[in-house]
C-alpha positions as CSV (number, residue, x, y, z in Angstrom):
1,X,7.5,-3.5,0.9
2,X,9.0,-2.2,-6.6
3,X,7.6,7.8,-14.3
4,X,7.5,9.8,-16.1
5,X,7.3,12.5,-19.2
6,X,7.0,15.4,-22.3
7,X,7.7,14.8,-25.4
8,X,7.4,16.6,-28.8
9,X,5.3,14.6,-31.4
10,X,2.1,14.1,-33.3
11,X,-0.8,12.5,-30.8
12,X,-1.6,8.9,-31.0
13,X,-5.3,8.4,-32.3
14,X,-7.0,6.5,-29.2
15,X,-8.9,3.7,-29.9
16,X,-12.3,3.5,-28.6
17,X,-13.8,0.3,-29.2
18,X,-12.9,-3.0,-28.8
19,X,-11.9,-5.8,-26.3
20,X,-9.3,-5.4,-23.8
21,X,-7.3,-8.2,-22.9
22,X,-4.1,-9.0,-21.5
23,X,-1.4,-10.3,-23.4
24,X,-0.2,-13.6,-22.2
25,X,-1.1,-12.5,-18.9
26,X,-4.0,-14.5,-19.3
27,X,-6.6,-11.0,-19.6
28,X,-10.0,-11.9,-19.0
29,X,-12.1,-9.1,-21.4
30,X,-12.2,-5.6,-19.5
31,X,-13.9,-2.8,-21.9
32,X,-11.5,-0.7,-23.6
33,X,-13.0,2.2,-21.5
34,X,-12.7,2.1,-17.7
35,X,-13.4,4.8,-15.6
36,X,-11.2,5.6,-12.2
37,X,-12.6,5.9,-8.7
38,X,-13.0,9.9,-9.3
39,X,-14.6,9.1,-12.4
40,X,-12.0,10.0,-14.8
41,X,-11.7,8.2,-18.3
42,X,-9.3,5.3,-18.8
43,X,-8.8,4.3,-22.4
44,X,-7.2,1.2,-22.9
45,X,-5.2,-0.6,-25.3
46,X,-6.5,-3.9,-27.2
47,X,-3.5,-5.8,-25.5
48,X,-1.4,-4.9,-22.2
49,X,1.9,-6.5,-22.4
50,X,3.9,-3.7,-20.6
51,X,3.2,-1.7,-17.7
52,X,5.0,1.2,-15.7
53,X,4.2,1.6,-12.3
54,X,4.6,4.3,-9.8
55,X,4.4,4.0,-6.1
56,X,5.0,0.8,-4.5
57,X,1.7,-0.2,-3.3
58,X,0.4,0.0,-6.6
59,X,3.4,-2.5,-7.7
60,X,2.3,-4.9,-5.3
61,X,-1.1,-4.7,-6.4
62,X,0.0,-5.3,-9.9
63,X,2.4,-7.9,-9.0
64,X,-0.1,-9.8,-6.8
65,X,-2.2,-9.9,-9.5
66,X,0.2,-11.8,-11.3
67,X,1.7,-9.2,-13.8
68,X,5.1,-8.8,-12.1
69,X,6.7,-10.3,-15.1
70,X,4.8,-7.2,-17.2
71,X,6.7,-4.0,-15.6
72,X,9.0,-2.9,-17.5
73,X,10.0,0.6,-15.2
74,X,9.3,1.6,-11.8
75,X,9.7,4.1,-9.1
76,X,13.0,3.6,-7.0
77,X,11.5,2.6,-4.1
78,X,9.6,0.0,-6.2
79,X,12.7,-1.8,-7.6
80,X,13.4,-2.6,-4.1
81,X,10.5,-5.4,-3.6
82,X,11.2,-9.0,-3.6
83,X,10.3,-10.2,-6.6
84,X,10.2,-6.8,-8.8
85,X,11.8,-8.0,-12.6
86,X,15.6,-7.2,-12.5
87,X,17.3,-4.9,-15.0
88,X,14.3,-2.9,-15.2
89,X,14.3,0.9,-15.7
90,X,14.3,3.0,-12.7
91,X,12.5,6.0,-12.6
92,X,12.7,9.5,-10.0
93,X,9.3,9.6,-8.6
94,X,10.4,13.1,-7.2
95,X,11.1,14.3,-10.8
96,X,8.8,12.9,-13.5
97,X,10.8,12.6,-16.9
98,X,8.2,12.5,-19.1
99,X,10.1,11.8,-22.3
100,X,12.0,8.9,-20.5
101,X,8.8,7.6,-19.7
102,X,7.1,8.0,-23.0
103,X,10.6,6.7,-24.8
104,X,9.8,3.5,-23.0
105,X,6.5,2.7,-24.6
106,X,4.3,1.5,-22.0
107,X,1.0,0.2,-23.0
108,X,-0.8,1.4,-19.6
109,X,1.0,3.2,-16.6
110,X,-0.4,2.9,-13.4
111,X,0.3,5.7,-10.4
112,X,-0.5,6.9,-7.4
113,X,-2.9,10.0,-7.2
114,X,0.0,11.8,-5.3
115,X,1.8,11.8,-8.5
116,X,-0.9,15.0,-9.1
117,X,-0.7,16.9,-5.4
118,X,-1.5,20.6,-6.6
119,X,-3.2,19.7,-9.6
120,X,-0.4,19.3,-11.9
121,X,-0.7,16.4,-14.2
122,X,2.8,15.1,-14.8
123,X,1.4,11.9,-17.4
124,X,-0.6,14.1,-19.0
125,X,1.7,14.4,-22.4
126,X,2.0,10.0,-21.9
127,X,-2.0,10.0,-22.1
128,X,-2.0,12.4,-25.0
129,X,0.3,10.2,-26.9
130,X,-2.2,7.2,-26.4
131,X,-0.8,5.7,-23.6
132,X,-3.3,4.7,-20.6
133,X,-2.9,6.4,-17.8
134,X,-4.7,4.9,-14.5
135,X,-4.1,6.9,-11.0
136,X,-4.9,5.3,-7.6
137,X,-5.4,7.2,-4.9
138,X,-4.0,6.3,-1.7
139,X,-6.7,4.4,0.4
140,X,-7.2,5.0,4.2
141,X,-9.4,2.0,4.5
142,X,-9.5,-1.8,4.3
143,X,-12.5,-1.3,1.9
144,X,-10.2,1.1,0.3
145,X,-7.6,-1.0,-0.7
146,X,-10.3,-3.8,-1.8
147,X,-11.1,-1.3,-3.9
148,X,-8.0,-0.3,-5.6
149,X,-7.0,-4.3,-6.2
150,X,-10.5,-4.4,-8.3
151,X,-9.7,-1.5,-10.2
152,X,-6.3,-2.6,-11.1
153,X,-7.8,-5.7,-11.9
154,X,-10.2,-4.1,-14.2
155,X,-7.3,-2.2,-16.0
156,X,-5.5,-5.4,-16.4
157,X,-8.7,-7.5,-17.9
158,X,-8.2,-9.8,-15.1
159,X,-11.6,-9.3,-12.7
160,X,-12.0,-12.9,-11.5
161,X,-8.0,-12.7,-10.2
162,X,-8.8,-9.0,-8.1
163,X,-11.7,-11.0,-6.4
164,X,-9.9,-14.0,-5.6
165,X,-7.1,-11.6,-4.0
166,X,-9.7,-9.8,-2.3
167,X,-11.2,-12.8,-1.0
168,X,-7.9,-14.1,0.5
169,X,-7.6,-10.9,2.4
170,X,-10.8,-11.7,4.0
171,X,-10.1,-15.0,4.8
172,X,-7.2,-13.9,6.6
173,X,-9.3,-10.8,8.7
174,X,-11.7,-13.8,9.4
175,X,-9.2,-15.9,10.8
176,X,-7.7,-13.4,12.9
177,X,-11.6,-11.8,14.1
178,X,-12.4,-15.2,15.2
179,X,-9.2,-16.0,17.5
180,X,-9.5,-12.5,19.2
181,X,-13.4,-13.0,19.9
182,X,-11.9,-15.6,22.2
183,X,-9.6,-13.3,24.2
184,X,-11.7,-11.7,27.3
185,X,-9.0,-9.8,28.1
186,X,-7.7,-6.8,25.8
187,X,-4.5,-4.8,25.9
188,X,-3.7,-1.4,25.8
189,X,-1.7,-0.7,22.5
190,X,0.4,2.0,21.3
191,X,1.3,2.2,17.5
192,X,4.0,4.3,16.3
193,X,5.0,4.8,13.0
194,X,7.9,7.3,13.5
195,X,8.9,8.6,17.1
196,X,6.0,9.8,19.0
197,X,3.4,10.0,15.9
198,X,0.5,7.7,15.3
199,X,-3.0,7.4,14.4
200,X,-6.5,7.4,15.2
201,X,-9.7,6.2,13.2
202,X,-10.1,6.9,9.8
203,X,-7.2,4.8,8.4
204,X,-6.5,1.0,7.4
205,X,-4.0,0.8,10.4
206,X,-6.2,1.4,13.1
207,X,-9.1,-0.8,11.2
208,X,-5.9,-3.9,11.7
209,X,-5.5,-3.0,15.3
210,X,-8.9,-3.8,15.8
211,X,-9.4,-6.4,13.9
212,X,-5.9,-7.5,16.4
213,X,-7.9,-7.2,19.1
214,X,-5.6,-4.3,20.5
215,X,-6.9,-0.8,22.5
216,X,-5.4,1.4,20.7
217,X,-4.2,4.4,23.2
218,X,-5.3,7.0,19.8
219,X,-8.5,5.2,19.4
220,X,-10.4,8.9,20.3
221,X,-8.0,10.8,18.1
222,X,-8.5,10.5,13.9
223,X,-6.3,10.3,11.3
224,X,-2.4,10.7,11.9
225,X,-1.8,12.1,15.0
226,X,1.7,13.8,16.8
227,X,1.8,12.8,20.3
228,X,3.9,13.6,23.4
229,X,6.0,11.2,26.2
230,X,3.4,12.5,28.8
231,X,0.4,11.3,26.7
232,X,1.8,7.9,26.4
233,X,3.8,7.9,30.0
234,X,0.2,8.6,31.5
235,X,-1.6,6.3,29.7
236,X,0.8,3.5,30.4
237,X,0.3,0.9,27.2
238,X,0.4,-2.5,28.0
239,X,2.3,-2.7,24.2
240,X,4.2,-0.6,22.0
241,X,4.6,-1.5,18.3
242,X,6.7,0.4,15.8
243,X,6.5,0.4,12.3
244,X,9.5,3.1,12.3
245,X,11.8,2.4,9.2
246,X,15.0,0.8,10.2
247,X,16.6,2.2,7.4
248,X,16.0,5.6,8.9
249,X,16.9,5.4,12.7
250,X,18.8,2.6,12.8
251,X,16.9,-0.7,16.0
252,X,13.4,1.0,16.6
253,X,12.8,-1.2,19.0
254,X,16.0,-0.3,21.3
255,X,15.4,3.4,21.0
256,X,12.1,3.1,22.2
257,X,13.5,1.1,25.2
258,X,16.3,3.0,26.4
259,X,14.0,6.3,26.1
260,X,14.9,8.9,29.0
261,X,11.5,8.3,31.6
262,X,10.1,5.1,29.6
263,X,11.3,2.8,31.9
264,X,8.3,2.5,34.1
265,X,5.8,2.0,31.2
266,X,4.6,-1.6,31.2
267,X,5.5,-2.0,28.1
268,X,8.6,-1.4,28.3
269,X,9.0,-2.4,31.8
270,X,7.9,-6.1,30.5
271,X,9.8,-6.1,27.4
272,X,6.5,-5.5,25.4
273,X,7.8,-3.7,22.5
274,X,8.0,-4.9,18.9
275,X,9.1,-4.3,15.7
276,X,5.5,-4.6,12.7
277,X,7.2,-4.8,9.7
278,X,7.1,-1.2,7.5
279,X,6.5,-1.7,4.4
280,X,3.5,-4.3,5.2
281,X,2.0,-2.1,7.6
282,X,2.3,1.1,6.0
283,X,1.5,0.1,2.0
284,X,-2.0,0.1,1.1
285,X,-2.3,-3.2,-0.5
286,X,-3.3,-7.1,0.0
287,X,-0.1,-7.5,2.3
288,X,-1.4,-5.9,4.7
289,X,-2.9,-9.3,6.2
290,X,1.3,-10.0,7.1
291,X,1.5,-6.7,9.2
292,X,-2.4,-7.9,10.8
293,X,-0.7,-11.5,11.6
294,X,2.4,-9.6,13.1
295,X,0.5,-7.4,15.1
296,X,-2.1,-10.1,16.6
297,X,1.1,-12.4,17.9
298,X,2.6,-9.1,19.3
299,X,0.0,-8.3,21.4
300,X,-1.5,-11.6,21.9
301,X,1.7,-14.4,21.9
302,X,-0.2,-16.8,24.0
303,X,-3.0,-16.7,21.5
304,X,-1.2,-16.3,17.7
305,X,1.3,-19.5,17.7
306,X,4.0,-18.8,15.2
């Protein structure tokens, strides 16, 4: 489940031709100019050596990419990720200190489009100064997230490495497609990830329950989606799974067995309720295949060995 600026100063001059590589991160030749998946100009250094990120899936991306060892400040929520560089900065993605940010010298800084929600531009002085600036924006598809590894890769020089990541997600959806096309007999499934919300088509986590095999009980509904106990009492889910953050409201799991009028659902009833880890199921990034594999051997045990 590992920012920010304004600073008084002269502007950088922005170089605009040349090779991009990667440091010793073994870069394999992007352009100096990339271009974003809104078609905004990103102008890139010679070398990348050290990068901010902001927003955790993009600091999976980057550290699935094999650049972990190159971030030199993230958000807060980053610097919690197994494997995230100790001793590095930590920045207030709820506040963006600019100057902090631009103190720190990045050579590229890569962010989630939310970062700009209203139209502000927060990196705006960074980029001004010379420093790259690459925003993702957050992906509500599978193809989405394929999309976002490659343009990280891209940014990072390293094109061949986004692929092979890519690839190893779809080996993984393959694996998973072709156990469930064995199972004549599908389940009913409700998803929650907080108490009594969900989702319907349109995003990556209703593309894994199918993929899972699971009947989603929101599979008519679109994007994320409040619900009520009649709605799921009438529908009667052969499985719940709940992505709700521990952290938050304490066993997930228990409070959705001991709610008041649940006891007759199947699910609950049979002891069909399980815990899909959060920050794999809710992150927009290559781990998603962890939260697919939970989700398969939660609806399907006799099916998905462990």
């Amino acid at each position: 489940m590992k920012k920010f600026f304004g600073i008084i100063g002269l502007a950088l001059a922005v170089i605009a031709f040349g090779a991009c590589g990667s440091g010793d991160g073994g870069g394999e030749g992007s352009a100096n100019v990339v271009y974003d998946r809104e078609g905004n100009q990103v102008v890139l250094p010679d070398e990348i050596n050290t990068i901010i990120t902001l927003m955790p899936s993009k600091t999976e991306i980057v550290m699935g990419l094999g650049f972990g060892d190159y971030i030199i400040a993230t958000d807060q929520s980053s610097g919690m990720i197994d494997g995230i560089p100790s001793g590095i900065a930590t920045l207030d993605y709820g506040g963006v200190d600019v100057e902090h940010i631009i103190s720190l010298n990045p050579d590229v800084i890569i962010a989630s489009d939310m970062l700009r929600f209203g139209g502000n531009d927060p990196l705006e002085p960074a980029r001004n100064l010379g420093i790259a600036v690459a925003y993702i924006p957050t992906s509500n598809s599978i193809e989405g997230i394929k999309d976002d590894i490659r343009f990280v890769a891209q940014v990072l020089g390293v094109q061949e490495r986004g692929e092979e990541l890519v690839a190893q997600m779809e080996a993984e959806f393959d694996t998973v497609a072709q156990i469930v096309a064995g199972i004549n007999n599908r389940r009913m499934v409700y998803f929650e990830i907080w108490p009594l919300f969900s989702f319907g088509t349109g995003t990556f986590l209703h593309e894994l329950l199918e993929i899972a095999g699971g009947i989603s009980i929101t599979r008519d509904m679109e994007g994320w989606v409040p619900l009520s106990d009649e709605f799921v009492l009438d529908i009667n889910p052969d499985v719940i799974l709940t992505s709700t953050d521990p952290g938050a409201l304490g066993n997930p799991v228990e409070e959705i067995l001991n709610r008041t009028g649940w006891g007759s659902v199947t699910a609950v009833a049979e002891g069909n309720v399980h815990f899909i880890d959060t920050d794999a199921s809710n992150r927009p990034t290559h781990n998603v295949v962890y939260a697919l594999w939970e989700i398969a051997r939660a609806i399907y045990p006799e099916y998905f060995a462990q």
